[in-house]
Each structure stands twice: as structure tokens, then as C-alpha cells.
C-alpha positions in Angstrom: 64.3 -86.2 -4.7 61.3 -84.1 -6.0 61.4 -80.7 -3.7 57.4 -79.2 -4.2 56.9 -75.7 -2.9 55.8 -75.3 0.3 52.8 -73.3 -0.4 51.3 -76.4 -2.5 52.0 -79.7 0.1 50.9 -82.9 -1.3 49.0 -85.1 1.5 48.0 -89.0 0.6 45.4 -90.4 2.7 45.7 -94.4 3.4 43.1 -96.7 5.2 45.0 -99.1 6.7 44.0 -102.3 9.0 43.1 -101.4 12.6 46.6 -103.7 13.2 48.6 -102.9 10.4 51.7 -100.9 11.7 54.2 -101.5 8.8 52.4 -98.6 5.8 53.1 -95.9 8.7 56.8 -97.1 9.3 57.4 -97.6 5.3 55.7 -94.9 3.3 57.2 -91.9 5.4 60.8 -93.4 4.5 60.5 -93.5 0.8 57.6 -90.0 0.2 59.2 -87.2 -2.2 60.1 -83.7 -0.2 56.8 -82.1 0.4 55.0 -84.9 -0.2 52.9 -87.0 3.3 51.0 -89.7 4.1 48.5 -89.6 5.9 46.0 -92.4 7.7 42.8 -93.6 9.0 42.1 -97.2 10.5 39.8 -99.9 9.5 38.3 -101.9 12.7 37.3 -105.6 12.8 36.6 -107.9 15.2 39.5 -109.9 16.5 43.0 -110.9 14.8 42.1 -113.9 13.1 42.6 -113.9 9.6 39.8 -115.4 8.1 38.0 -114.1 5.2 34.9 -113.2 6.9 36.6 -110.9 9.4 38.7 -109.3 6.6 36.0 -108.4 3.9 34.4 -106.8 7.6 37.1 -104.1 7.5 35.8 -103.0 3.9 32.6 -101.8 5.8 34.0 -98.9 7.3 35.4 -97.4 4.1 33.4 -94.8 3.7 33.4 -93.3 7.4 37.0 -93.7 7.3 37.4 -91.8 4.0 35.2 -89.3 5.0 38.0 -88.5 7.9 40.8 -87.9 5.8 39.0 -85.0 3.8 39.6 -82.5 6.2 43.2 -82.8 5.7 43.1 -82.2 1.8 44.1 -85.5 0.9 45.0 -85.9 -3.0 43.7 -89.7 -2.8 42.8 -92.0 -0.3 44.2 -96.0 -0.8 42.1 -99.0 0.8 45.5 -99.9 1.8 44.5 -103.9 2.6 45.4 -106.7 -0.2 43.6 -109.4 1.5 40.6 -107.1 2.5 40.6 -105.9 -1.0 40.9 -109.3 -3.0 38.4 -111.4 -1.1 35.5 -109.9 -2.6 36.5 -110.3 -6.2 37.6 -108.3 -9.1 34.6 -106.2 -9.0 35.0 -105.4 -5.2 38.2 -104.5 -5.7 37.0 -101.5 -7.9 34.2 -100.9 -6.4 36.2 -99.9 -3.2 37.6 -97.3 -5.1 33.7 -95.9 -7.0 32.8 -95.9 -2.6 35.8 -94.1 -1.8 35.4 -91.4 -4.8 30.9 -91.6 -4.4 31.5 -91.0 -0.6 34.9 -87.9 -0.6 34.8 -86.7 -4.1 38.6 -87.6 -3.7 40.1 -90.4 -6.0 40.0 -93.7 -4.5 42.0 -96.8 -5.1 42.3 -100.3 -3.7 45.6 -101.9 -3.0 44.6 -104.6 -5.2 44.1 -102.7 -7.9 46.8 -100.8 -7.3 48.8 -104.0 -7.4 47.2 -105.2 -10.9 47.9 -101.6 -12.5 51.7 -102.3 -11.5 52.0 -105.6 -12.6 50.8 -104.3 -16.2 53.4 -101.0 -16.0 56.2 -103.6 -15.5 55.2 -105.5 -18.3 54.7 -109.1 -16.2 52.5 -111.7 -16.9 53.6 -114.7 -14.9 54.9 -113.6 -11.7 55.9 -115.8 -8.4 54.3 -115.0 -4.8 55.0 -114.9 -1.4 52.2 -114.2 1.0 51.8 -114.5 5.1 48.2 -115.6 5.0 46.6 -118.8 6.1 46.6 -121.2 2.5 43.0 -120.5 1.4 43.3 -116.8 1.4 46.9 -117.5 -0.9 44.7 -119.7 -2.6 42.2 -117.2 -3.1 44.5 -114.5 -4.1 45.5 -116.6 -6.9 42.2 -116.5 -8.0 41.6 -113.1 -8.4 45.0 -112.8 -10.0 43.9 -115.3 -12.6 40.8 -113.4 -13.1 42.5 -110.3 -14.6 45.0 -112.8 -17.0 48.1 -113.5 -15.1 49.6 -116.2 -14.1 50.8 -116.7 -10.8 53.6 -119.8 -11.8 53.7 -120.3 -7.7 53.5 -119.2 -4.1 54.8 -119.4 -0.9 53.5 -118.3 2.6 54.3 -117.4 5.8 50.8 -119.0 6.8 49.9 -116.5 9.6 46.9 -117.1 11.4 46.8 -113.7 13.4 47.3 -110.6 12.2 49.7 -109.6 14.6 52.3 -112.7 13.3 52.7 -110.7 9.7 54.2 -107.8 11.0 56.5 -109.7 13.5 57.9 -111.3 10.2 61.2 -109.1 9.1 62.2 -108.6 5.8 65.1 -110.8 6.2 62.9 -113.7 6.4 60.9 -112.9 3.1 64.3 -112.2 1.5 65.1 -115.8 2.4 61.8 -117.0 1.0 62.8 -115.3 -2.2 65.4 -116.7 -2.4 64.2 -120.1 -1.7 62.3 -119.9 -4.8 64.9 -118.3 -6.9 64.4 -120.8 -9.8 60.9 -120.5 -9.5 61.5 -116.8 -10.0 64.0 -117.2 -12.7 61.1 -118.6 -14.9 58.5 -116.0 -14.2 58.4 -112.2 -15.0 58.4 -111.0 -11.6 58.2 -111.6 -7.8 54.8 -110.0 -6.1 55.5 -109.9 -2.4 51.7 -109.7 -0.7 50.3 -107.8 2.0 50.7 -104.1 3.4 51.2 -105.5 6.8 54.7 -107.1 5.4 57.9 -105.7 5.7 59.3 -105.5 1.9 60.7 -102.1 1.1 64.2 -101.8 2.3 65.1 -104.6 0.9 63.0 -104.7 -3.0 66.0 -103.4 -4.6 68.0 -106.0 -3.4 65.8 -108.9 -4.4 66.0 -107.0 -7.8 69.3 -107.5 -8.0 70.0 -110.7 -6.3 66.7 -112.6 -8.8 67.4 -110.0 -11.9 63.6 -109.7 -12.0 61.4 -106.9 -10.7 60.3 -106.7 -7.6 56.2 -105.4 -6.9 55.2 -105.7 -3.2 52.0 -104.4 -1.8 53.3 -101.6 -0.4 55.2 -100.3 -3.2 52.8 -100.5 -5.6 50.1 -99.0 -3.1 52.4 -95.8 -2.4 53.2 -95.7 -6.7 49.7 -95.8 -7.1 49.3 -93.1 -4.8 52.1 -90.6 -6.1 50.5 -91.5 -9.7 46.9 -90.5 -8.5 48.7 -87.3 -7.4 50.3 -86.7 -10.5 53.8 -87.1 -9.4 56.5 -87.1 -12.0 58.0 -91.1 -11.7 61.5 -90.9 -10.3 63.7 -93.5 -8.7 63.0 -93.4 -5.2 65.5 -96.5 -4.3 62.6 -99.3 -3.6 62.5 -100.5 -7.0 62.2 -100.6 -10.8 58.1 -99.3 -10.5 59.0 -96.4 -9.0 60.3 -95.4 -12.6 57.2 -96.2 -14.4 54.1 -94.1 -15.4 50.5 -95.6 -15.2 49.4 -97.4 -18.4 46.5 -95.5 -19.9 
């Protein structure tokens, strides 16, 4: 592990979902010494997930950010995929131009965080496994498609609530995975959706049980993070990414 000096912490702000629980439980298990996350929540009305309600959360951004300033934050993550990917390849940016306008601190979207790991690893075609309802997977695709990938197929969990996605273990998307595995086989990489999923204790297995890489939400949000800090790459355990600098 990367030991920083104590007189120099590194903190990394995260705007998560007012019901995401899984990015607090995750991150802290997998930071650098010296390094901490940090977070601020997004409200919305209700747990449906519908597109409406999510692209909602994205209007609290900038309050939200401005909270995590007075901790020193190095960069502050729209930590939502869904929230982030509804409103389009431009939105997804443009979360990040808010978060930067509003804090003067870097800012980054999940989605984007997702696309600038998907081009570090190389992958093109990937496979993926969601828990939303089928027209936000649908949708997703889209905006994958959008930036030149091609998602070869999907899967979901097809939660209707918010509060189903984090019930969801990460035995159960292992067993998804693995449902697929030819599917996999044939594409580049697996892309597990959603910060709200449980994924990272088990990425470097589905590594090694699909021979593929592995990108999930979550990882590639907190690689996007210790990049925008300017953390060294190392291997942190949760997968091949963690190895990788950012393409320039």
C-alpha cells in the first residue's frame, strides 16, 4: 500500500444517492494509507427508479459540492451511473464543468469515469449487467454507443426501487456473470453498473474465473478519483484498472 505523510492527507469527496449505502461500505476498504473518502448526499423524491426522479438528484450538485469544500477535498465524484447517463453524453460532462464552476475543485461523473476506464483497459465491446428497470439498461446502452463501444449484451436485476439494488449481494451478480460467461468470452470486458451494487470483493475473481477485465461502477469511480488526485496506480486487489494510468 502507498503510505502518504501525515502532514499532507489526501481526502476524496463523493456525491452519492440520498439511498446509496454500498460507496461508503466499499471505498474505505480498498483507499491507499492516508488516503479518505469522503461524502455528501443527493435527495429525490421517492425510491422509484424512473428516469425523471433520477436526472432530479443531478439538481443538487452544486449545493452538495459546495459542502465538501470545507474538508479540502482533492475532487469531488457525481458518484450515480444512472443519474449521470440519463441526460446524455453531454450531461455527463457537464456535471463535472458544475462541479469544477461551482468548488474550483475537479469534478467528475461516474459515467465518465466509467468511459475513461473502459478506454485505459483497452475494451471496445464489453458485456453488462445492470439492476435497473429495462429502459434505463436500455438507455444506458445508448449512451455507451454514443462514445463508440459496443455493448455485445446485458443483463439486469430489473429493480424497481432503489432500496432492491443494494439488497442484491455480490454473490448474485457473480452468478449473473457467470451466466453469461460465453457472452463474456466474446467481448473485451464485463462492465458491472451502478454505485449502489455490491461488486468489489469479488472483481478479481470474475477476472479470473471469465479471463477478461472486470470495470464496475464503483471501481472505476474510486480509479477515477485516486487518478484526479494524482495517485501513483498500484494494485489494490479489486482489479486489473487499478494498475492503469489515465489515457491522455
Amino acid at each position: 500500500m502507498l503510505n502518504l505523510p501525515k502532514s499532507e492527507p489526501v481526502r476524496l469527496g463523493f456525491l452519492v444517492p440520498e439511498r446509496n449505502v454500498t460507496c461508503e461500505v466499499e471505498f474505505p476498504c480498498h483507499l491507499p494509507v492516508g488516503v479518505t473518502a469522503h461524502f455528501s448526499r443527493l435527495p429525490r423524491k421517492g425510491a422509484v427508479m424512473s428516469a425523471d426522479s433520477l436526472l432530479e438528484m443531478m439538481e443538487s450538485v452544486d449545493v452538495q459540492s459546495e459542502l465538501l469544500t470545507k474538508i479540502n477535498v482533492r475532487v469531488i465524484m457525481a458518484a450515480c451511473t444512472s443519474g449521470s447517463f440519463l441526460g446524455g453524453t453531454n450531461a455527463a460532462d457537464e456535471l463535472g464543468v458544475r462541479i469544477k464552476r461551482v468548488t474550483g475543485i475537479p469534478g467528475i461523473s461516474t459515467s465518465t469515469a466509467v468511459v475513461d476506464a473502459l478506454r485505459a483497459m483497452d475494451v471496445r465491446r464489453f458485456f453488462m449487467i445492470t439492476p435497473y428497470p429495462h429502459d434505463i439498461t436500455r438507455a444506458e446502452v445508448e449512451f455507451f454507443e454514443e462514445f463508440g463501444f459496443d455493448v455485445t449484451g446485458t443483463d439486469t436485476f430489473d429493480c424497481t426501487h432503489a432500496p432492491m439494488i443494494p439488497a442484491l449481494t455480490s454473490s448474485q451478480v457473480v452468478d449473473m456473470a457467470d451466466a453469461h460467461a460465453p457472452k463474456i468470452a466474446d467481448a473485451d470486458a464485463l462492465f458491472i453498473s451502478c454505485t449502489n451494487l455490491a461488486t468489489m470483493d469479488r472483481i478479481a475473481e470474475m477476472e479470473e474465473r471469465h479471463g477478461k477485465p472486470v470495470i464496475t461502477s464503483n471501481s472505476a469511480t474510486l480509479w477515477r478519483a485516486l487518478r484526479a488526485a494524482e495517485l501513483p496506480p498500484e494494485d489494490m486487489g479489486v482489479g486489473k484498472l487499478f494498475r492503469r494510468e489515465m489515457l491522455v
